[in-house]
N, CA, C and O atoms as a GROMACS GRO file, in nm:
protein
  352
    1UNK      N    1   0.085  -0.118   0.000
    1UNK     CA    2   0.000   0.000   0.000
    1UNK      C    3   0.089   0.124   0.000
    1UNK      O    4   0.204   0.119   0.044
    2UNK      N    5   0.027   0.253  -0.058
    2UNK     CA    6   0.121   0.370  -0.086
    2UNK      C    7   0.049   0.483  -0.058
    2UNK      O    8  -0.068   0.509  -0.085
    3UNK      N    9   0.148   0.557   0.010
    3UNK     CA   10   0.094   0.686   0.106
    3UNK      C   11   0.144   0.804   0.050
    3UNK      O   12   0.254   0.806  -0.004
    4UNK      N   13   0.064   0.912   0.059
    4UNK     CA   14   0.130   1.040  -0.006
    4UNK      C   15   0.213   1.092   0.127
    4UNK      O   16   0.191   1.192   0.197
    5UNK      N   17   0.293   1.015   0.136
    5UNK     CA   18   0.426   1.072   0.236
    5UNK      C   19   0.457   1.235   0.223
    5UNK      O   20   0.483   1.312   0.315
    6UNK      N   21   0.447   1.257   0.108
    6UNK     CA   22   0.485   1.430   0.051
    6UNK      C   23   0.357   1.495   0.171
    6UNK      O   24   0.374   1.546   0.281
    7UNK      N   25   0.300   1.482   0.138
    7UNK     CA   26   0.148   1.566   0.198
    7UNK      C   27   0.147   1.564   0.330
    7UNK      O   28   0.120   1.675   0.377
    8UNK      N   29   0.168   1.474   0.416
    8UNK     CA   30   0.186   1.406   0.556
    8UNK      C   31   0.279   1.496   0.631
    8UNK      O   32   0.258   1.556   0.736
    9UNK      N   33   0.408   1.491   0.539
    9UNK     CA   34   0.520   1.566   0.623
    9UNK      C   35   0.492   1.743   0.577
    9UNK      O   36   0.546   1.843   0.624
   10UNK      N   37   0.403   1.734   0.488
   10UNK     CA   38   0.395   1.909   0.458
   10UNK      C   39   0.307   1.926   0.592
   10UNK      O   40   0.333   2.007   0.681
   11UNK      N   41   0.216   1.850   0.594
   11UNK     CA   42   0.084   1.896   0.729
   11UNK      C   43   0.111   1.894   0.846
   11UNK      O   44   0.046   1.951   0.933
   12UNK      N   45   0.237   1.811   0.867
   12UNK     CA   46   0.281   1.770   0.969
   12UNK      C   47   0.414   1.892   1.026
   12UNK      O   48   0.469   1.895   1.136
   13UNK      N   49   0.432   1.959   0.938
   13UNK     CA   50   0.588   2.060   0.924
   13UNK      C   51   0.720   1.994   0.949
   13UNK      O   52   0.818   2.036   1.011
   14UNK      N   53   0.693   1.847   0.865
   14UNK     CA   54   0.829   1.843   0.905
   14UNK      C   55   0.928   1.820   0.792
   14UNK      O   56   0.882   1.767   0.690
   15UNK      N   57   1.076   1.855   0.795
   15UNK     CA   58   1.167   1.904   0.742
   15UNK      C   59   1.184   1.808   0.658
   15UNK      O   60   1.182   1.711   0.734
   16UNK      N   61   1.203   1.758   0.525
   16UNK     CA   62   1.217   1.693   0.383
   16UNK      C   63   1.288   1.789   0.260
   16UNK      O   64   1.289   1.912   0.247
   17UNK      N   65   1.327   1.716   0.203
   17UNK     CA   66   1.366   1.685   0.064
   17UNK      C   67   1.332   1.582   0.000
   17UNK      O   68   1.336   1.461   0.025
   18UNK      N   69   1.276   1.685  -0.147
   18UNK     CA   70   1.239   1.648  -0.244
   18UNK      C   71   1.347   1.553  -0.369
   18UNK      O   72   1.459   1.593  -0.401
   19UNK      N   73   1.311   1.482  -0.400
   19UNK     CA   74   1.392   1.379  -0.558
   19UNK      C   75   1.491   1.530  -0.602
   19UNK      O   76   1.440   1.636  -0.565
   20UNK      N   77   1.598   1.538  -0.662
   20UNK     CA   78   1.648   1.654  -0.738
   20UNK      C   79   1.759   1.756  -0.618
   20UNK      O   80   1.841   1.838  -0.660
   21UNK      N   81   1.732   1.720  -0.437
   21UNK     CA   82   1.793   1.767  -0.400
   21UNK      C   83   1.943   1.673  -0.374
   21UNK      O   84   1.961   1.555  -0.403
   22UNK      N   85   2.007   1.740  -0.331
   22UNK     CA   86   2.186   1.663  -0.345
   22UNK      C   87   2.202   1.550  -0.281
   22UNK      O   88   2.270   1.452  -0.308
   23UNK      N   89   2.102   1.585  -0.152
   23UNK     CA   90   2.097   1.434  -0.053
   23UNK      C   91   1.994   1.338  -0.078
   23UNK      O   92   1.974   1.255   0.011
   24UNK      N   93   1.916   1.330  -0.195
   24UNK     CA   94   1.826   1.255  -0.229
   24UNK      C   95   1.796   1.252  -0.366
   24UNK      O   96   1.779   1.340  -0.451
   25UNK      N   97   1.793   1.014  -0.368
   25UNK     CA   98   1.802   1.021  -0.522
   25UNK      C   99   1.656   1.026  -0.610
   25UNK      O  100   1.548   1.004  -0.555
   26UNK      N  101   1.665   1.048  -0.715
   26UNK     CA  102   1.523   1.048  -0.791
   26UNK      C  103   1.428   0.880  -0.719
   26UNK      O  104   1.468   0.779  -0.660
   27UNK      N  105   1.295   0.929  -0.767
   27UNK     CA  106   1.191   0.877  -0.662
   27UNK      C  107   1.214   0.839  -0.510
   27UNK      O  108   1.160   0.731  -0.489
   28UNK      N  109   1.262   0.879  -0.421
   28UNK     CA  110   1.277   0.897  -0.306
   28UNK      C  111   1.252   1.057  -0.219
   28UNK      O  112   1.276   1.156  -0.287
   29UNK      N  113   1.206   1.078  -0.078
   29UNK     CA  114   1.187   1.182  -0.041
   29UNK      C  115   1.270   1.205   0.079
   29UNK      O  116   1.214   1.190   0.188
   30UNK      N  117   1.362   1.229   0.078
   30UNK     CA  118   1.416   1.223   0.202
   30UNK      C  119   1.429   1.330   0.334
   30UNK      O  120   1.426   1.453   0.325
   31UNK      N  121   1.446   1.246   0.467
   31UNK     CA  122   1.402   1.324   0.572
   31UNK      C  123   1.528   1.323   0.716
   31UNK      O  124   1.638   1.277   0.686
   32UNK      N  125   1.520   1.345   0.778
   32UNK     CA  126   1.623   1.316   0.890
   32UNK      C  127   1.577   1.200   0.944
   32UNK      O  128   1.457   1.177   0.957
   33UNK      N  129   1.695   1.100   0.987
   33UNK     CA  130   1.645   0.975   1.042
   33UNK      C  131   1.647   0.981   1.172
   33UNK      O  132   1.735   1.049   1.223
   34UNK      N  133   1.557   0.916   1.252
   34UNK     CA  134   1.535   0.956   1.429
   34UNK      C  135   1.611   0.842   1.478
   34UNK      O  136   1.634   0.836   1.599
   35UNK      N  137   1.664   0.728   1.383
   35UNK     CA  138   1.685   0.633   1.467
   35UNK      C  139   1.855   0.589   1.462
   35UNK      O  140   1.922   0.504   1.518
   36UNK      N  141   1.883   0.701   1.357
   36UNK     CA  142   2.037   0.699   1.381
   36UNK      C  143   2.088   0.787   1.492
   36UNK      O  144   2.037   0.891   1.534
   37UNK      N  145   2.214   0.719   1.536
   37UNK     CA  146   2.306   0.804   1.659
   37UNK      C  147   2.383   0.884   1.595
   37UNK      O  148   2.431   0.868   1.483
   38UNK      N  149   2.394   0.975   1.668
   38UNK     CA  150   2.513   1.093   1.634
   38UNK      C  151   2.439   1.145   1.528
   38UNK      O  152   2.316   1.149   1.528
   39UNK      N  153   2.531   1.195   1.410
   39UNK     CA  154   2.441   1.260   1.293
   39UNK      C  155   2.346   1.228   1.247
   39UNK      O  156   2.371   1.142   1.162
   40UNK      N  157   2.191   1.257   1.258
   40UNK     CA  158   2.066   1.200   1.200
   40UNK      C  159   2.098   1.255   1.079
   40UNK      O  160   2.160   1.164   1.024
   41UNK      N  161   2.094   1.383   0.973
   41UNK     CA  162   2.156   1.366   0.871
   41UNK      C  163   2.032   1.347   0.778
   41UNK      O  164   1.927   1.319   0.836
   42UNK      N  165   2.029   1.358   0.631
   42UNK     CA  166   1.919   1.312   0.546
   42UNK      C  167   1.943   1.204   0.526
   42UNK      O  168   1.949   1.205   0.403
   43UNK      N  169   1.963   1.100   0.558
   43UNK     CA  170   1.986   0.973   0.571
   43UNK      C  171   1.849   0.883   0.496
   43UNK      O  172   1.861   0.796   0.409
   44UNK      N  173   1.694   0.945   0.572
   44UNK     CA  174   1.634   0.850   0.589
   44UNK      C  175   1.556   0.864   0.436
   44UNK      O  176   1.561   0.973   0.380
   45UNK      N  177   1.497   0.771   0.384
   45UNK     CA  178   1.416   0.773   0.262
   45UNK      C  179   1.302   0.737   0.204
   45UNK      O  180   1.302   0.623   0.158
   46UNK      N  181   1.207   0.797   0.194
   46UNK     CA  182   1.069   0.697   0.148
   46UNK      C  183   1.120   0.690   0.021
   46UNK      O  184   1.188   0.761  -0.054
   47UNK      N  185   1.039   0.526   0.018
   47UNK     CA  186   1.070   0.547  -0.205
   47UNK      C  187   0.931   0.540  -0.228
   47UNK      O  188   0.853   0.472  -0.162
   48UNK      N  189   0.901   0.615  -0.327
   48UNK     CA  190   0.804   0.659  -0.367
   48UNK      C  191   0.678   0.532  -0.435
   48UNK      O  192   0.564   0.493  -0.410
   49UNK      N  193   0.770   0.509  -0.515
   49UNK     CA  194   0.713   0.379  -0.590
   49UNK      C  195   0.748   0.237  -0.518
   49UNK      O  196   0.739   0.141  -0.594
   50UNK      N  197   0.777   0.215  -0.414
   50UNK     CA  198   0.796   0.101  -0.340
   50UNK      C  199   0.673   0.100  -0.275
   50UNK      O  200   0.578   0.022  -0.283
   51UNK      N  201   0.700   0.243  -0.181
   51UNK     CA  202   0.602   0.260  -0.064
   51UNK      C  203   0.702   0.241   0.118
   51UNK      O  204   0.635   0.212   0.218
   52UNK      N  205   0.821   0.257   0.126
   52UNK     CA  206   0.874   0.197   0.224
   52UNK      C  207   0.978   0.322   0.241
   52UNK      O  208   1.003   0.409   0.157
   53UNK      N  209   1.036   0.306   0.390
   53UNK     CA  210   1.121   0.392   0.426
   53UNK      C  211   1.274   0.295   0.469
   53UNK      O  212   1.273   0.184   0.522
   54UNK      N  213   1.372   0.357   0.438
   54UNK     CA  214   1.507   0.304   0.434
   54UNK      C  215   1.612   0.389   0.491
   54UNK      O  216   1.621   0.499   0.437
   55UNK      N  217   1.652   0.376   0.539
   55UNK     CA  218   1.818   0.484   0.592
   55UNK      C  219   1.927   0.430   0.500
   55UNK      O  220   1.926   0.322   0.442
   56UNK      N  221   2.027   0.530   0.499
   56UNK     CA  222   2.144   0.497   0.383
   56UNK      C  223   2.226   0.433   0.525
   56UNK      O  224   2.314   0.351   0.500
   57UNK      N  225   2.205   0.463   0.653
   57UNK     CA  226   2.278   0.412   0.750
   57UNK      C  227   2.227   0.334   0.838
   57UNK      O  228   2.306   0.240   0.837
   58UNK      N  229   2.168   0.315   0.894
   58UNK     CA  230   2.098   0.200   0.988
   58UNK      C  231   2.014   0.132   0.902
   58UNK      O  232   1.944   0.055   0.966
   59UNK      N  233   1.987   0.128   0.762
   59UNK     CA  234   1.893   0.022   0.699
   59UNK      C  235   1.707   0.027   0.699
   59UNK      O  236   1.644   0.128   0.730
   60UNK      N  237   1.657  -0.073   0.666
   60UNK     CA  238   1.503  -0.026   0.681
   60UNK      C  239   1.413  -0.056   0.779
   60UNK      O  240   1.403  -0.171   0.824
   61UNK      N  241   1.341   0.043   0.819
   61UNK     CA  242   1.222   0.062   0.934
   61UNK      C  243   1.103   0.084   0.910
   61UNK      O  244   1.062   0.179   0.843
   62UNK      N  245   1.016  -0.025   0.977
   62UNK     CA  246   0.884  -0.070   0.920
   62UNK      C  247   0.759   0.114   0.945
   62UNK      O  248   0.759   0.223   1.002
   63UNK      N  249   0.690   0.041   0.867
   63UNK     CA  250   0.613   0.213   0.846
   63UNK      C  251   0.546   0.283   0.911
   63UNK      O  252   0.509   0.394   0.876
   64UNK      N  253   0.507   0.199   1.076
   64UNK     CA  254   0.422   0.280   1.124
   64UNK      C  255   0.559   0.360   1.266
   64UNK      O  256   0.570   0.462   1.334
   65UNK      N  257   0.630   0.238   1.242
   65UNK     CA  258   0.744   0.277   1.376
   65UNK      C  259   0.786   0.407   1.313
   65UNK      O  260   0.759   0.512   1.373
   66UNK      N  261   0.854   0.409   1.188
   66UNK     CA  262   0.883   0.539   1.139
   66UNK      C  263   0.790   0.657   1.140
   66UNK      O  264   0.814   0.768   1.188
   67UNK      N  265   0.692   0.621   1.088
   67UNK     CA  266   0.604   0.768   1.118
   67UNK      C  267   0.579   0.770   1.217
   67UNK      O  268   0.568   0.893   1.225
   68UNK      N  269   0.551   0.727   1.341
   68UNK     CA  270   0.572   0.774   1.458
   68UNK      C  271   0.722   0.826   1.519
   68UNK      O  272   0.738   0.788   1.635
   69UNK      N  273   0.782   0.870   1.490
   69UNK     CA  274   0.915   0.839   1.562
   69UNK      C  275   0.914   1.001   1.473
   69UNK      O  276   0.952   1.101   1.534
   70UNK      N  277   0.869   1.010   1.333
   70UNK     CA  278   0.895   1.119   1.283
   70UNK      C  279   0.785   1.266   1.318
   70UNK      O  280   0.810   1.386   1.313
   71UNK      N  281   0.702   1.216   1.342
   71UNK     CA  282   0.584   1.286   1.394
   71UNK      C  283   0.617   1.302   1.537
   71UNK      O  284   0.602   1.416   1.583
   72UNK      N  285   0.666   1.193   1.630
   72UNK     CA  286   0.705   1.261   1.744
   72UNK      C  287   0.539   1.204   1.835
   72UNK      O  288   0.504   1.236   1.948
   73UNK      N  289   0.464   1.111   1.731
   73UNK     CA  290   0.346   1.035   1.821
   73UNK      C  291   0.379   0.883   1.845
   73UNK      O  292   0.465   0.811   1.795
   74UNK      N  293   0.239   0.849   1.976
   74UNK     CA  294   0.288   0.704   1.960
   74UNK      C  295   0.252   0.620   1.850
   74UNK      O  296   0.176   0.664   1.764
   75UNK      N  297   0.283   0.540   1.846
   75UNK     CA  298   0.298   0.447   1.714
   75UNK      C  299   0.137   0.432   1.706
   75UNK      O  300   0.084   0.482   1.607
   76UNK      N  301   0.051   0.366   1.806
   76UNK     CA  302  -0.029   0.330   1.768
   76UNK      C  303  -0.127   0.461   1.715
   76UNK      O  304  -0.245   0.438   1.743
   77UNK      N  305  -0.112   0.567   1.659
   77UNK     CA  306  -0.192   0.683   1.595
   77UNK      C  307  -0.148   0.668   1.513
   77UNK      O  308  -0.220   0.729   1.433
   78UNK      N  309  -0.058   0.620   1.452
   78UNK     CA  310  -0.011   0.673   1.299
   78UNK      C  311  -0.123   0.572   1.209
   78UNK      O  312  -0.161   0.616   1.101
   79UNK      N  313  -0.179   0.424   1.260
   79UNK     CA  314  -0.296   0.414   1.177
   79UNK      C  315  -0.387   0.429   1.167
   79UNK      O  316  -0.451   0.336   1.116
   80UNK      N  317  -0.471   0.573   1.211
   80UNK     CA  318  -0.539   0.672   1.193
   80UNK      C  319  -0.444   0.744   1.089
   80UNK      O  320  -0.456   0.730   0.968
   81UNK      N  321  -0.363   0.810   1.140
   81UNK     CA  322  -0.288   0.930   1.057
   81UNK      C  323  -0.270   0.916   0.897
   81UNK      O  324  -0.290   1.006   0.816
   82UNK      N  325  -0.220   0.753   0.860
   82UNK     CA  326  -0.204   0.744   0.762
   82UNK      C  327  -0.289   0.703   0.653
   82UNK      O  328  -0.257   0.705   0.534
   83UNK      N  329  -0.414   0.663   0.708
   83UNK     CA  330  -0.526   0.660   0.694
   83UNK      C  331  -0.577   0.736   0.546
   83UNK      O  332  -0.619   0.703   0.435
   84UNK      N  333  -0.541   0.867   0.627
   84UNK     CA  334  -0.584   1.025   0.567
   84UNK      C  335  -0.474   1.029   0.415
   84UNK      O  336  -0.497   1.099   0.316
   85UNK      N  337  -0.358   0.937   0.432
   85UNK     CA  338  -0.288   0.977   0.356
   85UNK      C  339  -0.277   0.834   0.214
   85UNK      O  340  -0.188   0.816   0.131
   86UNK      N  341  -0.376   0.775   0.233
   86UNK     CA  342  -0.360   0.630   0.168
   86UNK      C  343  -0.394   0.686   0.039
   86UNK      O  344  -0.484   0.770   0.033
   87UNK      N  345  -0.324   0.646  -0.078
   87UNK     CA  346  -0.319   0.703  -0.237
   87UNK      C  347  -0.424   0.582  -0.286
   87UNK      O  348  -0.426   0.464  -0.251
   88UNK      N  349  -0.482   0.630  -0.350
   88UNK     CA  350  -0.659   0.525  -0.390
   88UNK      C  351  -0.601   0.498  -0.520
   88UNK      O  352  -0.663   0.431  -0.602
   0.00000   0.00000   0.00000
């Protein structure tokens, strides 16, 4: 299943890059990762056409742990949250 991740983190205010910027490759959106130590960094990545989030450094984290962790809620809201954001 695939989420308009773009829309989520605009409503949400949180800090991204778009495909085209230096730290992120085409179809991917990338964001700071919460679950790396020391430099979080643009590390972390939704891919667009997968549907999944990945770090270039700690590897991949399942989707609701991540959007919670990025939102800063507990996990169990993000399936409400993402709900709103499911691409039909």
């Amino acid at each position: 299943m695939n989420f308009d991740i773009l829309q989520l983190l605009r409503d949400y205010n949180v800090e991204h890059c778009a495909s085209g910027h230096k730290h992120v490759q085409a179809g991917w959106i990338g964001v700071r990762c919460p679950f790396c130590t020391g430099n979080p960094g643009w590390h972390l990545g939704w891919n667009i056409s997968g549907g999944f989030w990945h770090c270039w450094r700690c590897g991949w984290h399942p989707l609701h742990a991540t959007v919670a962790a990025i939102l800063s809620v507990p996990e169990r809201a993000t399936t409400h949250i993402l709900a709103n954001y499911k691409l039909r």
